[in-house]
ROLOVEX-863728 format. One record per residue: residue number from 1; residue in three letters; x, y, z of N, C-alpha, C in turn. Coordinates in Angstrom, 3 decimals. Layout:
NUM|ALA|X|Y|Z|X|Y|Z|X|Y|Z
...
This chain:
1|UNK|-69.456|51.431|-44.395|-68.574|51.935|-43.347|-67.141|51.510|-43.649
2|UNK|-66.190|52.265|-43.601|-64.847|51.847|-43.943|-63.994|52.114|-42.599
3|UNK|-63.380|50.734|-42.175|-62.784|50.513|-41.101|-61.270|50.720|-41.456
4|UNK|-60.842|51.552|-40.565|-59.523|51.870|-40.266|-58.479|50.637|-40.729
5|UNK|-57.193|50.275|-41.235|-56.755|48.987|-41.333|-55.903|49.696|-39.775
6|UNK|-55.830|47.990|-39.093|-54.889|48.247|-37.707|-53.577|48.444|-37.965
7|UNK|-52.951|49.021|-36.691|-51.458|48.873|-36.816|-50.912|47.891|-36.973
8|UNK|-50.346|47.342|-37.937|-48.887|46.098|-38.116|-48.842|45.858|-37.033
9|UNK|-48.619|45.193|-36.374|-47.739|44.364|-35.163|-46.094|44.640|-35.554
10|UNK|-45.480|44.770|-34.709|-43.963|45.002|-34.384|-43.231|43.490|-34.606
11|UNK|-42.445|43.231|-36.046|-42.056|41.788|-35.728|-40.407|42.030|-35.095
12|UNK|-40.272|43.206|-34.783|-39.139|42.818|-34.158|-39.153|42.628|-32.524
13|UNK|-38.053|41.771|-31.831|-38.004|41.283|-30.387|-37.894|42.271|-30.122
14|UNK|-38.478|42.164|-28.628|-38.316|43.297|-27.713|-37.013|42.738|-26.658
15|UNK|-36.388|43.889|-26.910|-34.520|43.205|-26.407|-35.293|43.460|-25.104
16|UNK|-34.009|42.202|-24.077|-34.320|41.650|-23.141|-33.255|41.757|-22.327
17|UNK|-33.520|42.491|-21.029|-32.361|43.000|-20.065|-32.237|42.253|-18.513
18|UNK|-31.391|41.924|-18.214|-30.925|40.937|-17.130|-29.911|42.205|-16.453
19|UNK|-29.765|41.725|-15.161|-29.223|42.430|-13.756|-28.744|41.821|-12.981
20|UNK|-27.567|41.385|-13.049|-27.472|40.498|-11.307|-27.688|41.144|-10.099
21|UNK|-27.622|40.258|-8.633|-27.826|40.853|-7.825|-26.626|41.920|-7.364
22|UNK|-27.063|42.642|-6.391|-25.921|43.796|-5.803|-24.579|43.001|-5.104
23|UNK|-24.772|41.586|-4.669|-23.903|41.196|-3.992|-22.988|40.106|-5.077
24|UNK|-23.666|40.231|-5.929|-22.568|39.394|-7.040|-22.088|40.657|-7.860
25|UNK|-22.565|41.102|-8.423|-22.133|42.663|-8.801|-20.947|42.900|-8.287
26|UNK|-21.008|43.573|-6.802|-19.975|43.425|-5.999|-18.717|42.648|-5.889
27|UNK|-18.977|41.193|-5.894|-17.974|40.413|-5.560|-17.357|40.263|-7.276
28|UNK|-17.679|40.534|-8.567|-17.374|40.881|-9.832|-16.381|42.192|-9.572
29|UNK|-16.681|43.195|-8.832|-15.428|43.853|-8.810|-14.426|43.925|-7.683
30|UNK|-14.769|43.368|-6.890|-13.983|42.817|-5.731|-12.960|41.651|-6.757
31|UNK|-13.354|40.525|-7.191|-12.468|40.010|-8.088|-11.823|40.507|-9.000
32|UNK|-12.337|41.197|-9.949|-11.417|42.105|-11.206|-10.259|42.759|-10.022
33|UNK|-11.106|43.774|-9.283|-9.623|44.355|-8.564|-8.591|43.447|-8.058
34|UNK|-8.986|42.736|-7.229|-7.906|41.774|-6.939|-7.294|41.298|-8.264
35|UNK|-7.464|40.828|-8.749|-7.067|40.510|-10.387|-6.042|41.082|-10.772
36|UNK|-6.481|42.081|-11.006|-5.906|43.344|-11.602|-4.309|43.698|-11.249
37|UNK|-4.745|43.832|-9.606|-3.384|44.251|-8.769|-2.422|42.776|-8.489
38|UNK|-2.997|41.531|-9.047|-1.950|40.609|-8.363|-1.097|41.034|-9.670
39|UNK|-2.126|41.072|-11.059|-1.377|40.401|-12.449|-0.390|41.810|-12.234
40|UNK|-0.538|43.220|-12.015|0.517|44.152|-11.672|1.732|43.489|-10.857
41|UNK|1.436|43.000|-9.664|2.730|42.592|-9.122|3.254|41.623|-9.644
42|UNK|2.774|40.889|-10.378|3.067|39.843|-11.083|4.178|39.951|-12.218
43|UNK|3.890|41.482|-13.194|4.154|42.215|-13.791|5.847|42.411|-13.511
44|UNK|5.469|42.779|-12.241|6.831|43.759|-11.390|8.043|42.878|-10.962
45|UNK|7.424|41.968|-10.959|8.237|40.267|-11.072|9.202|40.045|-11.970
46|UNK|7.915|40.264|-13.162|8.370|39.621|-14.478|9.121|40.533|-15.094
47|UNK|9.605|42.295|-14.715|10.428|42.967|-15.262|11.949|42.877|-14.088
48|UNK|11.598|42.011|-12.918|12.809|42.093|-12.075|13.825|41.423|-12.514
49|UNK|13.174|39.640|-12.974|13.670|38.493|-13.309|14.494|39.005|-14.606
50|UNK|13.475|40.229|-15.359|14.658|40.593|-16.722|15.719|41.204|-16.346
51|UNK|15.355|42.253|-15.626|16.790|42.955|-15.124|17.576|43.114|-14.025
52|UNK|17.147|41.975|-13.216|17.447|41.544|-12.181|17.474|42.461|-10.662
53|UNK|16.750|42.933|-11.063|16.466|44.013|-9.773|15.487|43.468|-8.961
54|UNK|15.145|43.627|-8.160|14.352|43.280|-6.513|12.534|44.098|-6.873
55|UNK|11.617|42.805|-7.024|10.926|43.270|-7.069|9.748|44.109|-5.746
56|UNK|8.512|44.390|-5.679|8.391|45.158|-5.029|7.811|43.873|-3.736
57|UNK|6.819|43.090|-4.348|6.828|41.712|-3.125|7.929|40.479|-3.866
58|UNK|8.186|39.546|-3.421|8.822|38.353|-4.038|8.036|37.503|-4.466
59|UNK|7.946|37.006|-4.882|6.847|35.444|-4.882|8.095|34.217|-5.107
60|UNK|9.199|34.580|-4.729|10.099|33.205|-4.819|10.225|32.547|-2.810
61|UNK|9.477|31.692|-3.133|9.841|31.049|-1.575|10.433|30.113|-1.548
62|UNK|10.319|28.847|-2.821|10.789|28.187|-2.544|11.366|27.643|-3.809
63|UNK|12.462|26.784|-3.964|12.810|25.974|-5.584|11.495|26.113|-6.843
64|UNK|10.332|25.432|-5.873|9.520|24.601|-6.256|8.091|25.674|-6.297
65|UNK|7.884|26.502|-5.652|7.025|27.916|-5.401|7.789|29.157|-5.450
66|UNK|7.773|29.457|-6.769|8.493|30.368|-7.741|8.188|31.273|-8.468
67|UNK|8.192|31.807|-9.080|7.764|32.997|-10.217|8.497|32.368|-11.155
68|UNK|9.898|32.328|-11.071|11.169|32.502|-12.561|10.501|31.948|-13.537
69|UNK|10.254|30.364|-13.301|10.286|29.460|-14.499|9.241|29.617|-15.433
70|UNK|7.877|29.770|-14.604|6.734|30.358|-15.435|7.173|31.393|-16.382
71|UNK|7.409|32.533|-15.269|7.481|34.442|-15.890|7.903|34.356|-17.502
72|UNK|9.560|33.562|-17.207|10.062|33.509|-18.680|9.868|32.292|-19.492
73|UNK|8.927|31.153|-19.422|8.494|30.247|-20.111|8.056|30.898|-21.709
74|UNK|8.014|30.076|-22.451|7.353|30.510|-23.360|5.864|30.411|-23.212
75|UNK|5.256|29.961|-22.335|3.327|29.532|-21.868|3.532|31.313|-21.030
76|UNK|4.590|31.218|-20.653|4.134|33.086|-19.905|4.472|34.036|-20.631
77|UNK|4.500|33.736|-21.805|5.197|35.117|-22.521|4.390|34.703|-23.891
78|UNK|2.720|34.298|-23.637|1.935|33.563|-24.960|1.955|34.788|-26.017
79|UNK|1.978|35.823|-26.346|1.866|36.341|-27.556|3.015|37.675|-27.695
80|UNK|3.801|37.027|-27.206|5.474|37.336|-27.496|5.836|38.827|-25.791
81|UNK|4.668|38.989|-25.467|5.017|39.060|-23.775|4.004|38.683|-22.805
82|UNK|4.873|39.270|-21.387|4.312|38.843|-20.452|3.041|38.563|-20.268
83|UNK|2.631|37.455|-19.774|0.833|37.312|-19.807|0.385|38.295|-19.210
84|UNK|1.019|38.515|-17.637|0.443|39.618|-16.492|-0.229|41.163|-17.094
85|UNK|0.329|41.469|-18.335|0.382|42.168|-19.139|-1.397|42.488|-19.665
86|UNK|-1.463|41.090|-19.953|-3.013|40.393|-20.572|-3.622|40.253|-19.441
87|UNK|-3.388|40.574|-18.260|-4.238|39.744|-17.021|-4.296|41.394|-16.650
88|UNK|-3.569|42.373|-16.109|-3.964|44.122|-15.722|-5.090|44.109|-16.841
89|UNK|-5.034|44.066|-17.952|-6.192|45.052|-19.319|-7.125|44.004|-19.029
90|UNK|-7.254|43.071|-19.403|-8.863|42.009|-18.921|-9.285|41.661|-17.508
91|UNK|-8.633|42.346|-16.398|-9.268|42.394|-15.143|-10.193|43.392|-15.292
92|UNK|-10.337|44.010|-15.841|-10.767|45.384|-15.985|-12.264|44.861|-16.142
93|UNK|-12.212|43.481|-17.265|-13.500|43.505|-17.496|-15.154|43.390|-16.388
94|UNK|-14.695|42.087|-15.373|-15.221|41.931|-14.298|-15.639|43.375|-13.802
95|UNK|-14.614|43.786|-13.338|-14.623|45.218|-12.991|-16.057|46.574|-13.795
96|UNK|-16.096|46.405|-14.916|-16.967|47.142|-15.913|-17.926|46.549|-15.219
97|UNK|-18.175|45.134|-15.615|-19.526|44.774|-15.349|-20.259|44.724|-14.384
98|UNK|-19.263|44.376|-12.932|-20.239|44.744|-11.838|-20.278|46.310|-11.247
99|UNK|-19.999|47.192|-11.870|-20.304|48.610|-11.366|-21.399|48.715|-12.805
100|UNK|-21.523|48.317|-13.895|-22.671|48.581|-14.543|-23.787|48.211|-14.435
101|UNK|-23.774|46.808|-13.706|-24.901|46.233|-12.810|-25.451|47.435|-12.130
102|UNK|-24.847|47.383|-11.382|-24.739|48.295|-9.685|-25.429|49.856|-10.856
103|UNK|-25.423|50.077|-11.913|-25.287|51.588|-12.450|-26.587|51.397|-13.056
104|UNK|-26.787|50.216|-13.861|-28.239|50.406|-14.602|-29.184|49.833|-14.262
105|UNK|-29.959|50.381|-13.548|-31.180|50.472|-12.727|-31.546|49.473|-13.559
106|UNK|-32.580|49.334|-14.817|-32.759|48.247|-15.682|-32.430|46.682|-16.367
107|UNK|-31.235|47.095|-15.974|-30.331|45.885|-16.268|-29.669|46.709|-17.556
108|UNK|-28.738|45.502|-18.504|-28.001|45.459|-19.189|-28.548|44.213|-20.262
109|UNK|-28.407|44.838|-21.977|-28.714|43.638|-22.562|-28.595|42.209|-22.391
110|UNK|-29.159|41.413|-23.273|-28.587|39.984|-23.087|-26.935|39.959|-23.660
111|UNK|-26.960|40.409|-24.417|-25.717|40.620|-25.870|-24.360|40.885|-24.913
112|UNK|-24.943|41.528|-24.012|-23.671|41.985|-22.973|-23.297|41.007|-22.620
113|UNK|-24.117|40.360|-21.746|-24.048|39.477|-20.703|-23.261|38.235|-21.032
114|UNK|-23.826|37.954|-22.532|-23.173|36.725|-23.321|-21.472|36.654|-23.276
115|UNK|-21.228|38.129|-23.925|-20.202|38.515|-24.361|-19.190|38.382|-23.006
116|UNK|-20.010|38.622|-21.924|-18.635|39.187|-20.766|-18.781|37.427|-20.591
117|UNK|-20.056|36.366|-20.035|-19.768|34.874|-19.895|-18.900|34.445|-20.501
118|UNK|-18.677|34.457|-22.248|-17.692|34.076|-22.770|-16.303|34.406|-22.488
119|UNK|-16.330|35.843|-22.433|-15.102|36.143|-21.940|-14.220|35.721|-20.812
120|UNK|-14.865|35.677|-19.488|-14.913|34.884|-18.370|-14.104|33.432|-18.354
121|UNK|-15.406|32.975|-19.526|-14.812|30.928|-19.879|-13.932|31.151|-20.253
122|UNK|-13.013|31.963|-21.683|-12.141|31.858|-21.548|-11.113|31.849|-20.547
123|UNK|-11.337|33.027|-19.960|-10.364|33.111|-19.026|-10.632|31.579|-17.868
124|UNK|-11.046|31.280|-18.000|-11.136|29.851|-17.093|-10.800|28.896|-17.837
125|UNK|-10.304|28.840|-18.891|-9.936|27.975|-19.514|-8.197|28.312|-19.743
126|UNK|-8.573|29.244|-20.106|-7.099|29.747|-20.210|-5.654|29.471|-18.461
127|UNK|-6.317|29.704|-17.612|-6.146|29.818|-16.296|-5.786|27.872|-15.780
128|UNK|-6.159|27.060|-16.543|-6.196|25.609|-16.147|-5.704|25.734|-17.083
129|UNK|-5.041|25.862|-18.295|-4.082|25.397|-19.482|-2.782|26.030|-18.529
130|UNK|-2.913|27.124|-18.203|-1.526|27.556|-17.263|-1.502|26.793|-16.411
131|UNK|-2.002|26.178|-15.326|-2.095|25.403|-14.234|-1.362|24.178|-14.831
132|UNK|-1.815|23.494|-15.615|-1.227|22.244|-16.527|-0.151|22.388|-16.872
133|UNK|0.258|23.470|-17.344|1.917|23.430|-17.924|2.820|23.998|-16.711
134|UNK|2.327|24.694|-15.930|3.069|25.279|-14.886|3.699|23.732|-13.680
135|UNK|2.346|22.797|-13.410|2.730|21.251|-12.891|3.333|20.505|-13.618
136|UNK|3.206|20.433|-14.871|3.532|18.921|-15.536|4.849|19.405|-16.778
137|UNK|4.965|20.795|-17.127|6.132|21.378|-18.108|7.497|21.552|-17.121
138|UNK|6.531|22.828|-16.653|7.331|23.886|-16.106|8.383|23.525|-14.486
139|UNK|6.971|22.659|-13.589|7.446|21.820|-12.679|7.959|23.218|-11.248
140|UNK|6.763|24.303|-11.578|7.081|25.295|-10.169|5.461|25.823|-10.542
141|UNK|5.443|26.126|-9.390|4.117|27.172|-9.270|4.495|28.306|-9.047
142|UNK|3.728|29.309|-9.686|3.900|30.791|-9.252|2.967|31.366|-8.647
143|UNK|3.555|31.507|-7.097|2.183|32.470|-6.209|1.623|33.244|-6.577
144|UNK|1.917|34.265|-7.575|1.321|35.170|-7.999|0.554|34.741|-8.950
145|UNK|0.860|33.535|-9.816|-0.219|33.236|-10.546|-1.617|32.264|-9.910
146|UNK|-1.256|31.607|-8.540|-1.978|30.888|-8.078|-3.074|31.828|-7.362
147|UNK|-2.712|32.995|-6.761|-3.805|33.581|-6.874|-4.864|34.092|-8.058
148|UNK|-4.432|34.775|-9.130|-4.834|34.629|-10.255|-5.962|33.223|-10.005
149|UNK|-5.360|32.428|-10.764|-6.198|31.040|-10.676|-7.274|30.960|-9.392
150|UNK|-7.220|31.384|-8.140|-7.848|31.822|-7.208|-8.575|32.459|-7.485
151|UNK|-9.034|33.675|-8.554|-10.013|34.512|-8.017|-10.628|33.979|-9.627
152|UNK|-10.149|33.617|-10.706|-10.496|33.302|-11.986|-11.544|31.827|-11.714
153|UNK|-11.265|30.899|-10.814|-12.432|29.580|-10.880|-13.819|30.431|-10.204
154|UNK|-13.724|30.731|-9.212|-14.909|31.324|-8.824|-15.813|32.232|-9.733
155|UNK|-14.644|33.018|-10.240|-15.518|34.498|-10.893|-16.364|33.701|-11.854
156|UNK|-16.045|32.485|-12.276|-16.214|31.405|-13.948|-17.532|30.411|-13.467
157|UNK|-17.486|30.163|-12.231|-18.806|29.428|-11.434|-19.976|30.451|-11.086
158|UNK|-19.826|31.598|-10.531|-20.754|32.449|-10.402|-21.698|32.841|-11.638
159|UNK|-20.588|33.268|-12.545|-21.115|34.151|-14.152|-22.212|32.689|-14.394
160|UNK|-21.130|31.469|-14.816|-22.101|30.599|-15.161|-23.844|30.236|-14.780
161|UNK|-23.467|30.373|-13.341|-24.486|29.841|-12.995|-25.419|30.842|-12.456
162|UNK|-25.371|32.106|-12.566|-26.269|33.406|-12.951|-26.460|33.203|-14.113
163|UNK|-25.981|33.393|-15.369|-26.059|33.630|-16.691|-27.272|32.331|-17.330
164|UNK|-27.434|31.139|-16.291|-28.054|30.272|-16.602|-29.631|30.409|-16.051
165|UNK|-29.204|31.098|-15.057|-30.761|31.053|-14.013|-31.381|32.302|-14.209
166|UNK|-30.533|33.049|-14.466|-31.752|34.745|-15.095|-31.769|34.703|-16.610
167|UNK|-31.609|33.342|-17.482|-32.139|33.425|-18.575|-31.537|34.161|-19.649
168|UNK|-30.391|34.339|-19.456|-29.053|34.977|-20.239|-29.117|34.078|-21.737
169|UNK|-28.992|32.936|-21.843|-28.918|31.795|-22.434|-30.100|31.208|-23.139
170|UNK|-31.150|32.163|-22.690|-32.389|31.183|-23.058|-33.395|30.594|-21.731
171|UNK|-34.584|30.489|-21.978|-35.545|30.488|-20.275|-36.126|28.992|-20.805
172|UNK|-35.122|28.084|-21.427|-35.469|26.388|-21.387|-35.066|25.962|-19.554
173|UNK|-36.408|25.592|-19.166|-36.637|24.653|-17.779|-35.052|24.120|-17.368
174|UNK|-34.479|23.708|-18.626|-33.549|22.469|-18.050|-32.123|23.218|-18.035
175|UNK|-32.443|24.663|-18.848|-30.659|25.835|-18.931|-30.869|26.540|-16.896
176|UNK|-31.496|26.549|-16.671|-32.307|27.089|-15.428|-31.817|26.358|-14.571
177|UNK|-32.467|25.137|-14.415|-32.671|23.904|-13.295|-30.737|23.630|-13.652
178|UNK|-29.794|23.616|-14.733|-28.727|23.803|-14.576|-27.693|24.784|-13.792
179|UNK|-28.172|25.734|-14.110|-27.989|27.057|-13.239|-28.178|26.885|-11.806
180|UNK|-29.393|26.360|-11.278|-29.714|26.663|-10.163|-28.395|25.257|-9.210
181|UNK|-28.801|24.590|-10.387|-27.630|23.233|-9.131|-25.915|24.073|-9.248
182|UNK|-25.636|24.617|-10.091|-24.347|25.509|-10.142|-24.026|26.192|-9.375
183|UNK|-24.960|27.206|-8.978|-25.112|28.134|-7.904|-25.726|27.371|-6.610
184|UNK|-26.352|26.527|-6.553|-26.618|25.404|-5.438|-25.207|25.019|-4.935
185|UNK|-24.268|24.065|-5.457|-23.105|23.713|-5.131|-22.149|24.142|-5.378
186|UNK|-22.109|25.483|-5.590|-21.130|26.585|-5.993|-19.948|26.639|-5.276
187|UNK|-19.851|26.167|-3.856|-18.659|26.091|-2.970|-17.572|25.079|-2.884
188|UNK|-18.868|23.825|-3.045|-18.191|22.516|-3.533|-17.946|22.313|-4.984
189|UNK|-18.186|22.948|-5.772|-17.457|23.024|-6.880|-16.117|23.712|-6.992
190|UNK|-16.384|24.629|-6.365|-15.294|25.443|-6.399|-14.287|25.122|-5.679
191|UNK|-14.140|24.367|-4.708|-13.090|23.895|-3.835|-12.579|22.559|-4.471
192|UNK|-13.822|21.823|-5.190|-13.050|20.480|-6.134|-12.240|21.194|-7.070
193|UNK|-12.743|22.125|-8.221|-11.754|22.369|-8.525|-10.439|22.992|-8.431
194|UNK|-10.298|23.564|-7.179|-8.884|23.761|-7.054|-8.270|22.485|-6.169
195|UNK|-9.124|21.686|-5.425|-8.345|20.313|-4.810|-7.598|19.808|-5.978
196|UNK|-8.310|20.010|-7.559|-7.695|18.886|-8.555|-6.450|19.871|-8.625
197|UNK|-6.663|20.663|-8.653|-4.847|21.639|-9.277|-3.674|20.993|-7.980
198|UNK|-4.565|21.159|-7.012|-3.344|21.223|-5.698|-2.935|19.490|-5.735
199|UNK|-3.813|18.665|-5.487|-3.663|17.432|-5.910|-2.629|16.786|-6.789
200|UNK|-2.668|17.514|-7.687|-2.144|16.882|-9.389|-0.463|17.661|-8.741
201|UNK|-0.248|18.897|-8.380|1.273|19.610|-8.075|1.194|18.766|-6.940
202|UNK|0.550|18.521|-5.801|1.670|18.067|-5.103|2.114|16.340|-5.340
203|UNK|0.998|15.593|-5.927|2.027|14.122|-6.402|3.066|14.327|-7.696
204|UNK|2.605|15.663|-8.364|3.850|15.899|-9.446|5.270|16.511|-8.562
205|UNK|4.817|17.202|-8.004|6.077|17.964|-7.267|6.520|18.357|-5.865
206|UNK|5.692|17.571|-5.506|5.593|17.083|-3.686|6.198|18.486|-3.380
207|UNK|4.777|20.060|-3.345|5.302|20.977|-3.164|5.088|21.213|-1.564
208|UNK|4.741|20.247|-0.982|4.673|20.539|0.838|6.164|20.092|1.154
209|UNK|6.730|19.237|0.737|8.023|18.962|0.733|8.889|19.767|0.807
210|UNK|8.489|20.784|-0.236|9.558|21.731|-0.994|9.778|22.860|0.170
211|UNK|8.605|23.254|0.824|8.212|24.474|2.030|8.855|23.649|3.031
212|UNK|9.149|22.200|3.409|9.556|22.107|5.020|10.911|22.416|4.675
């Protein structure tokens, strides 16, 4: 009797698709937009200060809570212009991802997911290197960038600590049980880290001072 030989087995992975929920989805483009439209006015700032025309909101209130000093720093003008510039085109990204959530019934590769986390950290990293030079260089804050920094720590705590708990990263017990305390204390993280920004400007530049 001559037996059939079986089919090979498939040695390649079977790619692996992740989804966040609808309400982080959501708040992913609720942030990009906001994003988007501060780094525009931000923008509108940073072409007033050149030509001295009146922009469309102000963000100068005070000496010390400013736009100028940042806008035309060389830390705001990192690859020979305006950052705000870099902050309209990569809001966008947030933006992609939670309407593609929201779009593919299935989810979205891992490969994605990686790619937009990283992207994200940067931008959270990037966002506290501005914070640092804006207190301790520059010696003003810019409202328009402090929102920025506002919607950039959160968006950077969420991704994380999804990206850890649906297994983005790998389904090790202990990338998980990380995730889950992230998204566990997600509020109190998120409020320490902006206490440390506000903290650090106002013994650098006693900016409650500056407002009475």
């Amino acid at each position: 009797m001559i037996v059939a030989p079986s089919a090979p087995a498939s040695t390649a992975a079977t790619p692996s698709f992740h989804r966040p929920g609808r309400g982080l989805a959501i708040w992913w483009i609720v942030a990009g937009a906001l994003g988007g439209i501060v780094a525009f006015l931000l923008y509108l700032e940073y072409i007033g200060q050149l030509t001295g025309g009146t922009p469309l909101i102000s963000c100068s209130i005070s000496p010390i809570v400013t736009c100028g000093p940042n806008l035309l720093s060389p830390g705001g003008n990192l690859l020979g212009f305006s950052n705000a510039i870099i902050g309209i085109m990569l809001f966008f990204g947030p933006v992609y991802a939670g309407v593609s959530a929201l779009a593919a019934a299935g989810g979205l590769r891992t490969w994605f997911w990686r790619v937009y986390a990283i992207f994200i950290a940067g931008a959270f990293v990037f966002v506290h290197v501005l914070a640092y030079r804006s207190v301790f260089e520059y010696g003003s804050l810019c409202p328009w960038c402090m929102v920025i920094w506002l919607v950039t720590i959160p968006l950077f705590w969420t991704v994380l600590g999804w990206t850890l708990v649906d297994g983005v990263w790998g389904s090790a017990a202990g990338v998980r049980r990380i995730g889950v305390a992230v998204l566990s204390w997600l509020p109190l993280v998120v409020v320490l880290d902006y206490l440390v920004i506000a903290v650090a400007a106002q013994v650098r530049l006693d900016v409650i001072g500056s407002l009475i």
